[in-house]
C-alpha angles and dihedrals in degrees: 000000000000089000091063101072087032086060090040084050105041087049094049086060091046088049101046086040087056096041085050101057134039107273090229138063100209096054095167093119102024115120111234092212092065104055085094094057082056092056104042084053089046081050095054101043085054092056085045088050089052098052109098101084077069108036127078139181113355097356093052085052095047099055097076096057083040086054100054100039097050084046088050095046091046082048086056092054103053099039072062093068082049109051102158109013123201101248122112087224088068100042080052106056098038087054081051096054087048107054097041083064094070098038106279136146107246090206084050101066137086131212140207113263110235098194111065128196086357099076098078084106088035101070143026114265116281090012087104127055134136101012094309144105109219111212127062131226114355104193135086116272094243080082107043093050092076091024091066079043088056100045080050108060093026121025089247137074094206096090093068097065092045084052090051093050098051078052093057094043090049093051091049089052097051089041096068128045117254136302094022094050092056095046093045089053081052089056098059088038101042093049107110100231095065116092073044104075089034088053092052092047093240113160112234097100081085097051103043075055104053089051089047079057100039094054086035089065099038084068102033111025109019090172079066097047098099103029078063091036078066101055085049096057096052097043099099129001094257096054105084081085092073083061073078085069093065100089083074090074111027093033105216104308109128100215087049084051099041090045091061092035098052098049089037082058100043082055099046090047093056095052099050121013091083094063085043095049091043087069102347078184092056098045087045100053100047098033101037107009100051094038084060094049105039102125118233104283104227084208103056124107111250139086096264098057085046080052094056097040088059101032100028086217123119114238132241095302085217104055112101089051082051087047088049099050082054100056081037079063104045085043090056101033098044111011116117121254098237136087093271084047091062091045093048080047094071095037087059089050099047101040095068096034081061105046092051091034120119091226115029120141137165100284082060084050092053088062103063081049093065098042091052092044091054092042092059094043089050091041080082086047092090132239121317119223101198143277111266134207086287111055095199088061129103114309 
């Protein structure tokens, strides 16, 4: 089909984008010399993504799990050239960790700001004096939870995330037929920024996993859809929006949509209503409160923040949730009514989200990566009929 030579394509960019640049962003300790060996590995995992236009039966079978472990063992190598990178996300979520190991609340700490004078666009007025940044963890519990697993086995949170994005790719590989399930995954493994976000400790590798999960069992296991629904909502503070693509798959029928909302919220209470009720005031201040009140970061990537670098002017403070409802309206208007369709839905909500946000970056950018990569592995998975009263029934 015409998709086939698009995704070859579209992975080979990704591929010669991520040979031409160092895969990290903190490069203090990393040995020049070894940049080549990185990207003869990276070579050879891209001939092993590709194979199967040659492989059959076991082999065939076998090349997806062989794909993630050997990029999660070349991702291990290189978080060891950046032990301890200079990013506040990081700081953070090690003193988390910490701290949660003796008891403590995680959304109760503070942490050193290791910025200094810069961080008047970092935080919210008021957030940062003496040498300290006054509010504790920031993100949803969903990722603190194998973080704190990570930090546990290993000193260091980070490999939680890069657990969580082999997942993911895992899940988009198993959700489309081959070839196209493999070279989507590619596509998501292969992009340069990567290592990158992993590196940095951002979340979105669970995101991007619980997404992978969510589609993978839209096409394989439709009883689990919205028990794993559920984990997405509550993977990051801004997805609740992609509860809007749910129409897709219930129609608008309100039982079919009540029967997925009320087991996606048992699960989603359950993940995360025990760190809220410990200190609802603390939660709320670094989640919810310092979210509200970031100021517009002149160095994100998007076209606000453009916006603000040539006008000096803030932008409407309101216009990546107005960018949002639009791409809401073309999902539900347009979007097909299948797995990949859902999938392409929240691409279509994010993207713009992102491009008109005050603080996206290239771990937001990442995202849309992986959705799009999971949209175009579940768009072979056949048509989707909808979801009934029952979720667990025929799709």
């Amino acid at each position: 089909t015409a998709l086939t030579p698009l995704l070859l394509i579209a992975v080979a960019a990704e591929l010669w984008g991520a040979l031409g640049r160092f895969p990290l962003q903190h490069l203090d300790a990393f040995p020049t010399g070894n940049f080549r060996p990185f990207q003869q590995c990276l070579g050879a995992l891209a001939i092993l993504g590709v194979s199967a236009f040659g492989l059959r039966g076991t082999s065939r079978r076998l090349a997806m799990p062989l794909l993630v472990t050997l990029h999660a063992l070349l991702a291990v190598w290189l978080i060891h050239y950046s032990p301890s990178p200079y990013i506040d996300v990081w700081v953070q979520a090690q003193k988390a960790c910490e701290a949660f190991s003796h008891g403590v609340n995680p959304y109760t700490i503070t942490f050193p700001n290791i910025y200094g004078a810069v961080d008047t666009y970092l935080y919210p007025p008021g957030i940062s004096y003496d040498g300290v940044i006054h509010f504790g963890y920031q993100y949803m519990p969903l990722s603190f939870y194998p973080s704190f697993v990570s930090w546990l086995i290993t000193g260091d949170m980070r490999y939680g995330g890069l657990v969580a994005l082999e997942a993911a790719a895992l899940f988009i590989g198993l959700a489309g037929r081959e070839p196209f399930g493999r070279l989507a995954a590619c596509l998501l493994l292969f992009t340069g920024m990567t290592f990158a976000v992993v590196e940095n400790a951002w979340t979105e590798t669970y995101v991007i996993c619980c997404l992978a999960a969510t589609v993978y069992c839209l096409v394989h296991r439709p009883r689990w859809f919205p028990w794993v629904f559920g984990l997405l909502l509550v993977s990051k503070q801004h997805m609740p929006m992609a509860a809007a693509a749910l129409p897709l798959l219930t129609g608008w029928r309100p039982r079919a949509i009540w029967a997925v909302l009320w087991r996606a919220g048992v699960v989603g209470a359950a993940v995360t209503l025990p760190m809220v009720l410990w200190n609802p005031a603390s939660f709320w201040k670094g989640v919810v409160w310092v979210q509200l009140h970031n100021p517009f970061r002149p160095d994100a990537l998007s076209y606000a923040s453009y916006y603000l670098r040539m006008t000096e002017e803030r932008p409407w403070p309101m216009i990546e949730f107005a960018a949002a409802g639009l791409g809401i309206a073309l999902v539900l208007w347009r979007a097909p009514r299948t797995p990949g369709g859902f999938a392409l839905g929240i691409v279509a909500i994010y993207l713009p989200l992102f491009a008109f946000g005050k603080q996206a970056f290239a771990n937001y950018w990442l995202f849309t990566v992986g959705a799009l990569a999971t949209a175009i592995a579940a768009s072979t998975s056949g048509l989707l009929h909808g979801v009934d009263d029952d979720p667990g029934s025929a799709i």
